[in-house]
C-alpha positions as CSV (number, residue, x, y, z in Angstrom):
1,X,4.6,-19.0,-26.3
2,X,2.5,-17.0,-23.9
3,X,1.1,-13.6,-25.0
4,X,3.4,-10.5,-24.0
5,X,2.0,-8.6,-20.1
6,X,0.6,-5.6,-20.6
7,X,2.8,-2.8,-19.9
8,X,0.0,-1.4,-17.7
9,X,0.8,-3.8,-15.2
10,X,4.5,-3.5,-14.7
11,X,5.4,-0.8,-13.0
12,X,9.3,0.4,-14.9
13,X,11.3,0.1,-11.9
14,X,14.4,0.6,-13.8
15,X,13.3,4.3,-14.5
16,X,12.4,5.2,-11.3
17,X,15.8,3.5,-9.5
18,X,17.4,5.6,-12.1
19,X,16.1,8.7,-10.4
20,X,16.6,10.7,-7.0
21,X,13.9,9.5,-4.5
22,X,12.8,13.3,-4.8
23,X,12.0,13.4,-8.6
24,X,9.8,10.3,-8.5
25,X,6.3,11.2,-9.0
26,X,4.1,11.8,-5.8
27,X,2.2,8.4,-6.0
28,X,4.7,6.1,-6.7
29,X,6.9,8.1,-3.5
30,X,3.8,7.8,-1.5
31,X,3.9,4.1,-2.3
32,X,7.3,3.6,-1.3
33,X,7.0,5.4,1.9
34,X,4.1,3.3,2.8
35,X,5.2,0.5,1.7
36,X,8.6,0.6,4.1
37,X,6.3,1.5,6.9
38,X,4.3,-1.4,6.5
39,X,7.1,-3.2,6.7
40,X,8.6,-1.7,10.4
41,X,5.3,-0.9,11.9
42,X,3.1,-3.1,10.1
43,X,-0.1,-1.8,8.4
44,X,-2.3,-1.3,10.6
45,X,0.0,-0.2,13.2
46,X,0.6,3.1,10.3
47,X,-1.4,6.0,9.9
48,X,-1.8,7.8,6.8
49,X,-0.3,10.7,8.7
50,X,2.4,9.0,9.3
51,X,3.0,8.5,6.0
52,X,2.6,12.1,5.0
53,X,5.3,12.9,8.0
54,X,7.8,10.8,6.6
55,X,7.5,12.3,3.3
56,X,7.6,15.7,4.5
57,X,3.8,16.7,3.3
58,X,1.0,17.4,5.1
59,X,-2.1,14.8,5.1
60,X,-4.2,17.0,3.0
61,X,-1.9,16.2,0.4
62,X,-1.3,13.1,0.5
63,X,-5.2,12.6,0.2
64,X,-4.8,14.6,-3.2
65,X,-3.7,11.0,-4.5
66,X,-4.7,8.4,-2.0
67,X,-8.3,8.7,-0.5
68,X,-7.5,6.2,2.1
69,X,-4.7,4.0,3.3
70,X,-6.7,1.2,1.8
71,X,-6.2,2.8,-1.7
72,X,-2.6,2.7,-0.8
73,X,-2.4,-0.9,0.0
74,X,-4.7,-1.8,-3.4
75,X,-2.1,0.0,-5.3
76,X,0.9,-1.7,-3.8
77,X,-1.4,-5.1,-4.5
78,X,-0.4,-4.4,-7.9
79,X,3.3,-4.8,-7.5
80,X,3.2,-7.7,-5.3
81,X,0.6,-9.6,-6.5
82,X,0.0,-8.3,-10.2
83,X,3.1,-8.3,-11.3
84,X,4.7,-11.6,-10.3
85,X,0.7,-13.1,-11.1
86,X,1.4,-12.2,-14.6
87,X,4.6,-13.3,-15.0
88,X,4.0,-16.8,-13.6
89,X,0.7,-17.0,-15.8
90,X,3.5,-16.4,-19.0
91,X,5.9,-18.8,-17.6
92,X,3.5,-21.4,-17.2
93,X,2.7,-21.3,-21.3
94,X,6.5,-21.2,-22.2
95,X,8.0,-23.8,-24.2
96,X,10.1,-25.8,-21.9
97,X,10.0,-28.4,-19.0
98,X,8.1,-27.4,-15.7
99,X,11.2,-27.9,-13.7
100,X,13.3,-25.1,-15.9
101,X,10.0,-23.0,-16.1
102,X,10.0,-23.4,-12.6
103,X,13.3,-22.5,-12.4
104,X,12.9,-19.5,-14.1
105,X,9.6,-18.5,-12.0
106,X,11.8,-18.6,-8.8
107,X,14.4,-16.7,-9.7
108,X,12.4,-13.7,-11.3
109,X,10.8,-13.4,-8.1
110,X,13.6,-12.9,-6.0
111,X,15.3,-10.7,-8.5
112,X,12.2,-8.7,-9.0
113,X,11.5,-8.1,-5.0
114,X,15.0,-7.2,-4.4
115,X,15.6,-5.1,-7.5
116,X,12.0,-3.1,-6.9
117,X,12.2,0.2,-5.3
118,X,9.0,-1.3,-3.1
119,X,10.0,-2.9,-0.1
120,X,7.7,-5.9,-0.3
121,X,8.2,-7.2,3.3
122,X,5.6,-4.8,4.1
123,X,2.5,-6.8,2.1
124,X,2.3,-10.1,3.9
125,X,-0.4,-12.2,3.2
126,X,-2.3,-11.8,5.9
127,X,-3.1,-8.5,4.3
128,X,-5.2,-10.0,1.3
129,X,-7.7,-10.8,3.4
130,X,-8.3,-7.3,4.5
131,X,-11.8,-6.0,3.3
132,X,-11.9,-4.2,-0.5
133,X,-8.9,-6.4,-1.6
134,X,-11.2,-9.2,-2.7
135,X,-10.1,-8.8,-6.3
136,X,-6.2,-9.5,-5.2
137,X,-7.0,-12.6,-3.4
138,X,-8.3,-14.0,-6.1
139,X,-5.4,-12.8,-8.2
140,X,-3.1,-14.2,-5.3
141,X,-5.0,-17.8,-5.2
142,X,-4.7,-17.8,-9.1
143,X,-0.5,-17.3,-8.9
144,X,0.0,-20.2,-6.2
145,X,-2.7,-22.5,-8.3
146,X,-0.5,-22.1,-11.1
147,X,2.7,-22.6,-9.1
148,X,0.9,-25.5,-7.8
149,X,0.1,-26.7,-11.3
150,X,4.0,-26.3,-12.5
151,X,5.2,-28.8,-9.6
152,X,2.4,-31.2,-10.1
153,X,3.3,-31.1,-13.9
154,X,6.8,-31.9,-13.5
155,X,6.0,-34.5,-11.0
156,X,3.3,-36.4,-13.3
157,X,6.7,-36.1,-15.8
158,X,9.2,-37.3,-13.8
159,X,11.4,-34.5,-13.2
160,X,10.3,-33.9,-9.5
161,X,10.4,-36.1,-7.1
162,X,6.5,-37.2,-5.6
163,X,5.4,-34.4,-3.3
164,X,2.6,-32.5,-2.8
165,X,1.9,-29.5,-4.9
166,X,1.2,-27.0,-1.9
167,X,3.6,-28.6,0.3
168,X,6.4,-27.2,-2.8
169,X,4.3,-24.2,-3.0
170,X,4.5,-23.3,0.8
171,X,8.5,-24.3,1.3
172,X,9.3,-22.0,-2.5
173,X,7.7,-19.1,-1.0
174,X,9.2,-19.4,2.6
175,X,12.4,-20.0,1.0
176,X,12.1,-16.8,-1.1
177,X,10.6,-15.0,1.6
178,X,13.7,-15.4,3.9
179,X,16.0,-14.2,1.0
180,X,13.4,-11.3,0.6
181,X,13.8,-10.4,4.7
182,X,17.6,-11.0,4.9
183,X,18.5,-9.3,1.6
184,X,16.1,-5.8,2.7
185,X,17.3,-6.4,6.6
186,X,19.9,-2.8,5.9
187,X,20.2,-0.6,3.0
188,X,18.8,-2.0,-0.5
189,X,21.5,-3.8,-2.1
190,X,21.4,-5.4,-5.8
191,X,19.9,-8.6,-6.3
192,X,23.0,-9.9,-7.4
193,X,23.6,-14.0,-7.5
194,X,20.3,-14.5,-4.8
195,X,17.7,-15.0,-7.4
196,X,20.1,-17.9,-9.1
197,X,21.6,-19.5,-5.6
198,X,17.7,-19.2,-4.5
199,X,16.5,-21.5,-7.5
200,X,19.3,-23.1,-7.8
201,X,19.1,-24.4,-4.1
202,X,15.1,-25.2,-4.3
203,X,15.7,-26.7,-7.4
204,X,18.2,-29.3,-6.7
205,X,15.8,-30.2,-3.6
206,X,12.4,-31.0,-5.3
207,X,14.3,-32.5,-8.9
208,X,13.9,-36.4,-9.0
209,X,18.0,-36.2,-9.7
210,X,19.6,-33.5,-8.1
211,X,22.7,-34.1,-10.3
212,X,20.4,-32.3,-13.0
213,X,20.1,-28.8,-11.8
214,X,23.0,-27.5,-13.6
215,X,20.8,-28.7,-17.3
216,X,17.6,-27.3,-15.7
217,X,19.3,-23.9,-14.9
218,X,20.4,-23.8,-18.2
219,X,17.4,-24.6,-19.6
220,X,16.0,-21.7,-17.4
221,X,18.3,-19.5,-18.9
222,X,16.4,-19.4,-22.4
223,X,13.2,-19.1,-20.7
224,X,14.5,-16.4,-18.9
225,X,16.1,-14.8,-21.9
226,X,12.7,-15.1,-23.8
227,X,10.4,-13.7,-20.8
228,X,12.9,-10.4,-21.3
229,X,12.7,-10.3,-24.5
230,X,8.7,-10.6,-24.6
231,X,8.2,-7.8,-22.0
């Protein structure tokens, strides 16, 4: 099995959705703000004093923790990119077939996006290749060469049907980025069955026997079950 995360790299998201908005601390508010900004306006089309308007501060303060929007966007690299990077990277060393480790890979991201209190639709990938993110490129390129690597494993085995690794790659993140866009579209709801009906439904489209998904989701399960019980 894979060697546990570090903690320093996963953000505790059930603390801080067990808190008011108002009792987070500053940084991780000033990431949130930004982060939902992003996501209307886009982020160049967002000021850092817009940011500090919408939390109610002036921009002298906000600079007390961010020196630059940039520094903002590094940070929120870290729970886009980091995070699910990480995981995948564990995932890929589990103990299981690729198909239920990919299972388990797809549905972890969707649960993650829609449980985080950071609304990811505001960190598209266009924004990786802004200048002084060079370091999460290469952390992005590494998580969709390892998703890459799960599909062409399972393919080489059998499970998936013949298709080209960053073909899958492409349709599992437009797939989860729709559920990501739909599911964050009003108020912030719970990821509820999305993460499962998301896998499930990608799943049974790239098996080699579709009638198999229900022993690869429970298959999944385990892996699931252990990656919780490792982080």
């Amino acid at each position: 099995m894979s060697a546990k995360p570090s903690p320093e790299s996963r953000p505790d998201f059930t603390q801080l959705r067990a808190l008011p908005r108002e009792r987070w601390p500053r940084r991780e508010q000033i990431l949130c703000e930004a982060a939902s900004l992003f996501a209307q306006r886009g982020y160049h089309g967002t000021s850092t004093r817009d940011i500090a308007e919408a939390l109610g501060i002036r921009q002298p303060s906000l600079y007390n923790h961010y020196p630059s929007k940039l520094a903002i966007l590094q940070d929120l690299c870290a729970y886009d990119i980091g995070v699910p990077e990480e995981r995948v990277r564990w995932l890929a060393g589990a103990e299981a077939s690729a198909s239920a480790r990919l299972y388990a890979a797809v549905s972890l991201d969707v649960e993650y996006c829609l449980e985080a209190p950071i609304d990811m639709r505001g960190l598209p990938d266009d924004l990786i290749r802004e200048p002084g993110l060079e370091s999460w490129n290469r952390r992005l390129r590494a998580w969709y060469g390892t998703v890459r690597a799960l599909v062409r494993e399972g393919v080489e085995e059998g499970e998936l049907a013949p298709i080209d690794p960053e073909f899958a790659r492409q349709a599992i993140w437009g797939v989860e980025w729709e559920v990501i866009r739909v599911s964050h579209g009003g108020r912030r709801r719970r990821a509820g069955t999305r993460p499962d009906d998301t896998a499930t439904f990608l799943l049974r489209g790239l098996l080699a026997d579709p009638g198999r998904v229900g022993e690869v989701r429970r298959a999944a399960a385990e892996v699931i079950a252990a990656y919780r019980a490792a982080t």
